[in-house]
Structures are given as structure tokens and as C-alpha cells.
N, CA, C and O atoms as a Tinker XYZ file with bonds, in Angstrom:
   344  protein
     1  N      0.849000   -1.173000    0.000000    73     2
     2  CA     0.000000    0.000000    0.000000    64     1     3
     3  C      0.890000    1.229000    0.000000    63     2     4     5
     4  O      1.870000    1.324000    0.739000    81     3
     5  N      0.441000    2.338000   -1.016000    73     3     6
     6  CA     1.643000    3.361000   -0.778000    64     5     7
     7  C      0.584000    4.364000   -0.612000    63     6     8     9
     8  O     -0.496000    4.189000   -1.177000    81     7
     9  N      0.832000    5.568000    0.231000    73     7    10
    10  CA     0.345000    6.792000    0.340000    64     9    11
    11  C      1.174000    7.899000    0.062000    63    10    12    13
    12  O      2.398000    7.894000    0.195000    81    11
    13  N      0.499000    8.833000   -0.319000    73    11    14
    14  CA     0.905000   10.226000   -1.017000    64    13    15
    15  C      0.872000   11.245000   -0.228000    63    14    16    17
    16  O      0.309000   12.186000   -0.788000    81    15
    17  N      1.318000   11.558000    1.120000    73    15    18
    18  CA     0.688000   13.144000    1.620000    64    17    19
    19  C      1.270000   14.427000    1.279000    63    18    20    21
    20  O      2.440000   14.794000    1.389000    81    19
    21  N      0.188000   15.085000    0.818000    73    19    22
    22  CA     0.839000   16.603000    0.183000    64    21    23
    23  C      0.399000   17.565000    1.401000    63    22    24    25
    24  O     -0.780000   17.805000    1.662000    81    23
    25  N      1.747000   18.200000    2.273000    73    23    26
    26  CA     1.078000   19.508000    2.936000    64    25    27
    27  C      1.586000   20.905000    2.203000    63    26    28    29
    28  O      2.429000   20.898000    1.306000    81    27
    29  N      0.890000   22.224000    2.763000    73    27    30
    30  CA     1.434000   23.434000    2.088000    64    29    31
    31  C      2.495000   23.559000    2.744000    63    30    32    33
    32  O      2.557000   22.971000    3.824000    81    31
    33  N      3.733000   24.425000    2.246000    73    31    34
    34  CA     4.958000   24.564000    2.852000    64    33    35
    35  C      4.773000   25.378000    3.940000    63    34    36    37
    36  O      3.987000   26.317000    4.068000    81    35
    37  N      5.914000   24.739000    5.042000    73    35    38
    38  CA     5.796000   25.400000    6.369000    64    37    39
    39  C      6.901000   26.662000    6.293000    63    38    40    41
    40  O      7.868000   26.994000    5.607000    81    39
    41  N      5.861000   27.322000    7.848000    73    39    42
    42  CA     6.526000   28.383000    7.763000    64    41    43
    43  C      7.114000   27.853000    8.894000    63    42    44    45
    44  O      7.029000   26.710000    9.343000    81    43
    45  N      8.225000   29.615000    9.647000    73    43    46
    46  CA     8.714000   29.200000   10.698000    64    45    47
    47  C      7.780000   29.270000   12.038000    63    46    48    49
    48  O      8.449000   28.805000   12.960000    81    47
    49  N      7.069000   29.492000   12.290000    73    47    50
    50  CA     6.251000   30.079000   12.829000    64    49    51
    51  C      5.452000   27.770000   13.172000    63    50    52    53
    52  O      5.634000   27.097000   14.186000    81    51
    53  N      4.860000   27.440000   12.171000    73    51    54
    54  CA     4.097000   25.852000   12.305000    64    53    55
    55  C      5.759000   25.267000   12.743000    63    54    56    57
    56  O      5.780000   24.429000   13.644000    81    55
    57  N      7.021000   25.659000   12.177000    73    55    58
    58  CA     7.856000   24.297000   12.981000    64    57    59
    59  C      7.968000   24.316000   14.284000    63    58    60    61
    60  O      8.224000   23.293000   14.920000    81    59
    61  N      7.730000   25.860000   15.013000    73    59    62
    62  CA     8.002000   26.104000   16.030000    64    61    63
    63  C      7.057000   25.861000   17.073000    63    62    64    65
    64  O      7.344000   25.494000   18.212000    81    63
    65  N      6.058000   26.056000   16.680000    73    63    66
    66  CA     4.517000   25.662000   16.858000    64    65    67
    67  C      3.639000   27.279000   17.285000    63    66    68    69
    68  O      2.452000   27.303000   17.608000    81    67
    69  N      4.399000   28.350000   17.207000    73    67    70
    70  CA     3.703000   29.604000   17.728000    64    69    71
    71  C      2.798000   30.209000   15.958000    63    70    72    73
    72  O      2.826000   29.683000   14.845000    81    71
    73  N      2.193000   31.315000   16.392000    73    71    74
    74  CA     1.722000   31.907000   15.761000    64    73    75
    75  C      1.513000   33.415000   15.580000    63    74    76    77
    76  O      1.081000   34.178000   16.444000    81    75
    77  N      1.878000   33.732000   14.348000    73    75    78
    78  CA     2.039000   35.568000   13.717000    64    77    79
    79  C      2.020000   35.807000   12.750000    63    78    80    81
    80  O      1.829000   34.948000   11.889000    81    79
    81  N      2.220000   37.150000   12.455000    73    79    82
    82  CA     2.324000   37.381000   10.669000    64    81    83
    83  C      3.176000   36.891000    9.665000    63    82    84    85
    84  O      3.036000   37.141000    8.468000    81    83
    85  N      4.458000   35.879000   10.374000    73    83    86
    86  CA     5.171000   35.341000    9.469000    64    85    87
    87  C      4.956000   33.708000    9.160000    63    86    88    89
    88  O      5.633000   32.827000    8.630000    81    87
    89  N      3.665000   33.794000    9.772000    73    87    90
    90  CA     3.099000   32.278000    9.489000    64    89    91
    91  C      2.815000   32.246000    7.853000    63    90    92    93
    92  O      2.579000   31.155000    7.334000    81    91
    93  N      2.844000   33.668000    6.902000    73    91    94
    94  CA     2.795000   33.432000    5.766000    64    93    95
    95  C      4.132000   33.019000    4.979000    63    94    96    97
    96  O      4.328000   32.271000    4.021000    81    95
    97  N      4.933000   33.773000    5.740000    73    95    98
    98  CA     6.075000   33.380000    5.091000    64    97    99
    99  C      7.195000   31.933000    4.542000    63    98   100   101
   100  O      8.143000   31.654000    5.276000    81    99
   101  N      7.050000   31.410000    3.710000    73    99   102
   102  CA     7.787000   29.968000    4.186000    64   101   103
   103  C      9.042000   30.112000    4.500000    63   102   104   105
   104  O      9.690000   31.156000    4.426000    81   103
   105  N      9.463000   28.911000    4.910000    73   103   106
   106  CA    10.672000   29.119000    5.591000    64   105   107
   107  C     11.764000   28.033000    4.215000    63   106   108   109
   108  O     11.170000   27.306000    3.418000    81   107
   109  N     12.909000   28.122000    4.211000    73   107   110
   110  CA    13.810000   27.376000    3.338000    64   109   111
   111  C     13.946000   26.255000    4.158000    63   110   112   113
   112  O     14.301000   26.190000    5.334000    81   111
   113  N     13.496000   25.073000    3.097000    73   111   114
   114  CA    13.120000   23.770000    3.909000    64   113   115
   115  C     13.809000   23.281000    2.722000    63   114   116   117
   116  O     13.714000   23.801000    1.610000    81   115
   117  N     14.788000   21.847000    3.127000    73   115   118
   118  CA    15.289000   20.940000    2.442000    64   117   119
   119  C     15.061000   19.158000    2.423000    63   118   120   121
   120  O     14.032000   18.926000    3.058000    81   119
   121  N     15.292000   18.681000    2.231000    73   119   122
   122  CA    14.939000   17.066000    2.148000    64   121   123
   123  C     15.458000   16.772000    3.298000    63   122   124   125
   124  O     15.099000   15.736000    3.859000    81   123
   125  N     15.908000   17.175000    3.576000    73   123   126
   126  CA    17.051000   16.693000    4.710000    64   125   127
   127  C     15.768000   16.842000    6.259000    63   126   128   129
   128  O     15.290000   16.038000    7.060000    81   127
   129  N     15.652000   18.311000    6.018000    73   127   130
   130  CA    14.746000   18.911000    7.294000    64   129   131
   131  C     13.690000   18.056000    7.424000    63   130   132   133
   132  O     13.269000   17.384000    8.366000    81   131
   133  N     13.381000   18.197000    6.411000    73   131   134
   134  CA    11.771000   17.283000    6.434000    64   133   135
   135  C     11.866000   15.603000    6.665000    63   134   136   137
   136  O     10.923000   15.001000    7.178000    81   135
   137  N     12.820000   15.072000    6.333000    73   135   138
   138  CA    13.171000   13.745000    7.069000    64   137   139
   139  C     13.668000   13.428000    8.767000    63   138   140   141
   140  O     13.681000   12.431000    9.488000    81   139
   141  N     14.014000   14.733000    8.903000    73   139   142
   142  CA    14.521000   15.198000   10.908000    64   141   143
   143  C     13.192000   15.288000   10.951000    63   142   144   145
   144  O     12.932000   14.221000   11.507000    81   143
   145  N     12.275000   15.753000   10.778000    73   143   146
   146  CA    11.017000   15.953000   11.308000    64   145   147
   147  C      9.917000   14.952000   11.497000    63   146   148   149
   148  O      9.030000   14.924000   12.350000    81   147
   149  N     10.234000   13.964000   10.295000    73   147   150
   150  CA     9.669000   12.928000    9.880000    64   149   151
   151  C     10.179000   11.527000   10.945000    63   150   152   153
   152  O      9.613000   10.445000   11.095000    81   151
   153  N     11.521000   12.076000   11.609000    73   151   154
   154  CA    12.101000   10.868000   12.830000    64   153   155
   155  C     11.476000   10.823000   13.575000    63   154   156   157
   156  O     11.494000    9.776000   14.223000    81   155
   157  N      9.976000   12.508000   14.215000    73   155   158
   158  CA     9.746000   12.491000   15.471000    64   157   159
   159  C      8.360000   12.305000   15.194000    63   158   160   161
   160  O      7.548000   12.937000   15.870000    81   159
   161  N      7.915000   11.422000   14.173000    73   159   162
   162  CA     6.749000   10.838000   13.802000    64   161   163
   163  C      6.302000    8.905000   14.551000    63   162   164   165
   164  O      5.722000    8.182000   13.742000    81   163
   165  N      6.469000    8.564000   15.333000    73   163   166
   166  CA     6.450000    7.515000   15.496000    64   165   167
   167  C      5.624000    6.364000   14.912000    63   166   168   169
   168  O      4.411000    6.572000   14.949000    81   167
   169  N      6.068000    5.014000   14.297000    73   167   170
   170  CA     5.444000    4.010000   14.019000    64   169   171
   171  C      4.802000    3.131000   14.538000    63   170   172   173
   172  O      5.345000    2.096000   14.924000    81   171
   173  N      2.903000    3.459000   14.716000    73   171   174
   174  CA     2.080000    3.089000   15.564000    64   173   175
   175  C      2.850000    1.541000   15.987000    63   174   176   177
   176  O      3.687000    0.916000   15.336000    81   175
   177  N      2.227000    1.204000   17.314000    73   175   178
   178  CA     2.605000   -0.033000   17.479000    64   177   179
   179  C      4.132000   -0.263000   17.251000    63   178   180   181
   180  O      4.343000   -1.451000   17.008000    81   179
   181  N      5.157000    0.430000   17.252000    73   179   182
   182  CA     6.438000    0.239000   17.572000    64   181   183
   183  C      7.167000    1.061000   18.414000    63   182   184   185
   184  O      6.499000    2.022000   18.795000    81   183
   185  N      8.124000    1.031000   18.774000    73   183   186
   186  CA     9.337000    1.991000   19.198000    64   185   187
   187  C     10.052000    3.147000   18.282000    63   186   188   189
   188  O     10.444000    4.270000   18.596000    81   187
   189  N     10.076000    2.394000   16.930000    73   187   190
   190  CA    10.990000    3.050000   15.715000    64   189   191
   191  C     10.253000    4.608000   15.439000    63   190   192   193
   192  O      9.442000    4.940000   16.304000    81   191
   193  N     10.384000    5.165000   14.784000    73   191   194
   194  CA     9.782000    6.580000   13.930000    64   193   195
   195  C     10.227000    5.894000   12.210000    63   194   196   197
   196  O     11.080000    5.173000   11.693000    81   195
   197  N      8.898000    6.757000   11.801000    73   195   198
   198  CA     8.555000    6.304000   10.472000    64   197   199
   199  C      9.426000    6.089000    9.714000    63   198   200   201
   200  O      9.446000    5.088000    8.998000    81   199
   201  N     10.471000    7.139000    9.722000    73   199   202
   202  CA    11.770000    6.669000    8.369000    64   201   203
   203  C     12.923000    5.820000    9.044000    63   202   204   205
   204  O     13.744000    5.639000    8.144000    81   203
   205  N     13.277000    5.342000    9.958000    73   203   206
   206  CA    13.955000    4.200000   10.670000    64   205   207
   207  C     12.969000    3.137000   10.184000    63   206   208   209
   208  O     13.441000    2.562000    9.202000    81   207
   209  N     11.720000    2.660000   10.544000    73   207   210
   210  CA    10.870000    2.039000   10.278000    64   209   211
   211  C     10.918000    1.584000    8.692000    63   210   212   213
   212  O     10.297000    0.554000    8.430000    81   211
   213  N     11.621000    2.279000    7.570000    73   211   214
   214  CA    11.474000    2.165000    6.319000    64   213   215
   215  C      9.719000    2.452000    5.381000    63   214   216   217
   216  O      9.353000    2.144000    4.247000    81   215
   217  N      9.248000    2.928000    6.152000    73   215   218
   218  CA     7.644000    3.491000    5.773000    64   217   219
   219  C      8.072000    4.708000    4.640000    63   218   220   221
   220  O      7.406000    4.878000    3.619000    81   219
   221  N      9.124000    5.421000    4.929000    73   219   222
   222  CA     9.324000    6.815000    3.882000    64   221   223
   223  C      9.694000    6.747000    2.873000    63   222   224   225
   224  O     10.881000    7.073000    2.847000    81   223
   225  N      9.145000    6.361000    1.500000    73   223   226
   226  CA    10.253000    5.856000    0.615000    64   225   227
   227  C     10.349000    7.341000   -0.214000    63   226   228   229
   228  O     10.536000    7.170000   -1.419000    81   227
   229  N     10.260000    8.700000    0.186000    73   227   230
   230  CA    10.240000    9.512000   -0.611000    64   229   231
   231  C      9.748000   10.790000    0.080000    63   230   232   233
   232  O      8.727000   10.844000    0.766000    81   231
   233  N     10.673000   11.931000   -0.198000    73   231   234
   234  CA    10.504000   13.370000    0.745000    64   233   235
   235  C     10.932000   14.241000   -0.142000    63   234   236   237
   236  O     12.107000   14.609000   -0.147000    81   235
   237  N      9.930000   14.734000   -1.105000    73   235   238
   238  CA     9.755000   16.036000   -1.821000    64   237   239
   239  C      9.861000   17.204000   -1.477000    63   238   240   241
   240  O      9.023000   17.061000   -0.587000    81   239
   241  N     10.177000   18.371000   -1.370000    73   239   242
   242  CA     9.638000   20.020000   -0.940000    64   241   243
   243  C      9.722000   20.863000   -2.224000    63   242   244   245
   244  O     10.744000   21.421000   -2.622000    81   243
   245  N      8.680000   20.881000   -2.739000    73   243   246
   246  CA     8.061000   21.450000   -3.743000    64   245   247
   247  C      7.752000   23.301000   -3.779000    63   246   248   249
   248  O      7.838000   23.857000   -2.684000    81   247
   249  N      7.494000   23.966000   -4.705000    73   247   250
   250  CA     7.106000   25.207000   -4.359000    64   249   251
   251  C      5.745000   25.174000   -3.935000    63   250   252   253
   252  O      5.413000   26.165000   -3.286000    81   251
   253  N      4.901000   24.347000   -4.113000    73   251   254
   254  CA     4.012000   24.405000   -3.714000    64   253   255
   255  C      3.611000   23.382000   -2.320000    63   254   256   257
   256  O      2.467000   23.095000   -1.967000    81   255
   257  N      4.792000   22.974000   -1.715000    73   255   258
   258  CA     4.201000   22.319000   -0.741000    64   257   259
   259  C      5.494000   21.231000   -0.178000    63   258   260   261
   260  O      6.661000   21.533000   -0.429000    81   259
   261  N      5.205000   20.113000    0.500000    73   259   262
   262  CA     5.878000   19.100000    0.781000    64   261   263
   263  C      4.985000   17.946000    0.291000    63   262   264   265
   264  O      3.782000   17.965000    0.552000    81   263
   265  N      5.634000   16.773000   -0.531000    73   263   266
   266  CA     4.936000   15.505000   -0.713000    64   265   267
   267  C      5.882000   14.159000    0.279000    63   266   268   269
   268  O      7.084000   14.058000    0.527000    81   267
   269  N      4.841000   13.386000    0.604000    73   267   270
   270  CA     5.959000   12.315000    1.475000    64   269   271
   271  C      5.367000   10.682000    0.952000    63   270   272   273
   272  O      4.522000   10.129000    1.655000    81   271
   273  N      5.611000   10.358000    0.353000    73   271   274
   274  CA     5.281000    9.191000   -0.336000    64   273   275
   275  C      5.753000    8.010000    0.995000    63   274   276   277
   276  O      6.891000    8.126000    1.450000    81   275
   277  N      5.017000    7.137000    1.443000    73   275   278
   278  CA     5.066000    6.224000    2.052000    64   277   279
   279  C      4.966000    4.875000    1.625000    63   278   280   281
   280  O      4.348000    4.854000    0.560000    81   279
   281  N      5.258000    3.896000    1.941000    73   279   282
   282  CA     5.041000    2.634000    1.892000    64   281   283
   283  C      4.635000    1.555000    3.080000    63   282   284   285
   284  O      5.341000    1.274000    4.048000    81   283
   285  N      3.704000    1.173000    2.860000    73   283   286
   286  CA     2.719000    0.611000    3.881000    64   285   287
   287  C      2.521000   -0.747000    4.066000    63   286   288   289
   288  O      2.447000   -1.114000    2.893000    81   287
   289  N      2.364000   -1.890000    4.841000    73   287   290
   290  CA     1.898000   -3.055000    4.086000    64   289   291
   291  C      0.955000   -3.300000    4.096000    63   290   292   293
   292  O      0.514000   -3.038000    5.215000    81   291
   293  N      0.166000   -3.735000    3.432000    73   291   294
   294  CA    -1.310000   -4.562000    3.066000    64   293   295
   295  C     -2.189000   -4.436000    4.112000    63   294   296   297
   296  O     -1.804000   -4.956000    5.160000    81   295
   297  N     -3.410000   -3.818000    4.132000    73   295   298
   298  CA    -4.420000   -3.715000    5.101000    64   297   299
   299  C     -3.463000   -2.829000    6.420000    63   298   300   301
   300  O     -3.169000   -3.322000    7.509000    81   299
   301  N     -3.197000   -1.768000    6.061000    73   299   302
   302  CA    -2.574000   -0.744000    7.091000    64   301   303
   303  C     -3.509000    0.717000    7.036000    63   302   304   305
   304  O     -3.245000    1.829000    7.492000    81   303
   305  N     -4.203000    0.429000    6.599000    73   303   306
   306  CA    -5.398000    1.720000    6.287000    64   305   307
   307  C     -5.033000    2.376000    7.784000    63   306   308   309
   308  O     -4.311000    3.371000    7.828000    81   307
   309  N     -5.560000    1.779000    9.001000    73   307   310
   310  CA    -5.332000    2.346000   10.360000    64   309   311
   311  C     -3.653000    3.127000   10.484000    63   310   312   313
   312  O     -3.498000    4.348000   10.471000    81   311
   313  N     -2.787000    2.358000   10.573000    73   311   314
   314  CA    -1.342000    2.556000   10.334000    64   313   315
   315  C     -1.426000    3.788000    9.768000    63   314   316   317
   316  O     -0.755000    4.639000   10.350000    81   315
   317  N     -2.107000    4.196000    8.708000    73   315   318
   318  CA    -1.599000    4.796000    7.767000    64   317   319
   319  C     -2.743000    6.418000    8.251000    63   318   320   321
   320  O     -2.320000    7.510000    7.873000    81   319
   321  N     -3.800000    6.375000    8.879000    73   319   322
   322  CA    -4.131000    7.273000    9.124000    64   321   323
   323  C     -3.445000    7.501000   10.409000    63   322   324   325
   324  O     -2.941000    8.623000   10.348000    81   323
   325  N     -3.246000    7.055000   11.320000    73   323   326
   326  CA    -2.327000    7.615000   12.619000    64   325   327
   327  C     -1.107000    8.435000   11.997000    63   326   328   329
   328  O     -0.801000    9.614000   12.171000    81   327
   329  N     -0.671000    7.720000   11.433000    73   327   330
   330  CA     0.763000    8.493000   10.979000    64   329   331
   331  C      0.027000   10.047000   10.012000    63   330   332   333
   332  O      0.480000   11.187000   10.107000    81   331
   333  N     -0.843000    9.741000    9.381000    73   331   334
   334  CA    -1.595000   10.920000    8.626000    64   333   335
   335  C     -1.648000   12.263000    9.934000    63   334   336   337
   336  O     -1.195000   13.404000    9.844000    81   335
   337  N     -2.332000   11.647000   11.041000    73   335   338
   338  CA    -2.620000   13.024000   11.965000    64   337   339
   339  C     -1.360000   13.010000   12.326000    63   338   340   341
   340  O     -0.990000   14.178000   12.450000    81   339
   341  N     -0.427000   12.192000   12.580000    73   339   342
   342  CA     0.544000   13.003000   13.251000    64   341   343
   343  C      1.329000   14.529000   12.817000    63   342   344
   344  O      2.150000   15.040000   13.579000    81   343
């Protein structure tokens, strides 16, 4: 099972978790960042975080956004929305 999540690009303001007028602004985000961020995602039902876990097979940052392509196994629908809200 693979999933696709597209968010809009973050600012500094969502990494930090506060909020202001530079919540419009994005911030310069690299593959790199977005995979550190993606460590403090944990894999329901394990210890690991998602890209230790091998779930990430793919970390885009687009102008229009971030895409994170996952890989899932078979009947992980649940799996796969937990990790969605996180």
C-alpha cells in the first residue's frame, strides 16, 4: 500500500509551533529537514519513527508544498491514518 501526503509549505512560525504574521512566510526547507522531522513521527505499534521504520520511501519540498510518499503493508489503512494526523 503506498500513500501520497501533500502539505502546504511550512513556515517558521508551524515548525516552532507559535503563531504571527510570518506564518505566511515559508521558511527554506530541504529534504534533509523534512526527514529530521519525519524521525519524530512515530510508528504506531512500535518503538521506531517512520523513516527508521522504512515506511518513507520519498521526501519532496516542492514550491508548492511538501509531498511524502510512504510505503505501507497490506491492510494498514489504520497505520496509515495515525501516521496521517501526526
Amino acid at each position: 500500500m503506498q500513500a501520497k501526503l501533500i502539505a502546504p509549505p511550512p513556515t517558521k512560525d508551524s515548525m516552532a509551533g507559535s503563531a504571527s504574521a510570518s506564518r505566511l512566510r515559508p521558511m527554506n526547507l530541504d529534504r534533509n529537514m523534512v526527514l529530521d522531522r519525519l524521525k519524530t513521527v512515530p510508528y504506531p505499534g512500535f518503538t521506531r519513527d517512520i523513516v527508521t521504520a522504512g515506511v518513507v520511501r520519498d521526501a519532496q519540498v516542492r514550491e508548492d508544498g511538501v509531498v511524502i510518499q510512504l510505503e505501507l503493508p497490506p491492510g494498514s489503512d489504520a497505520v496509515a491514518e495515525k501516521i496521517r494526523q501526526a
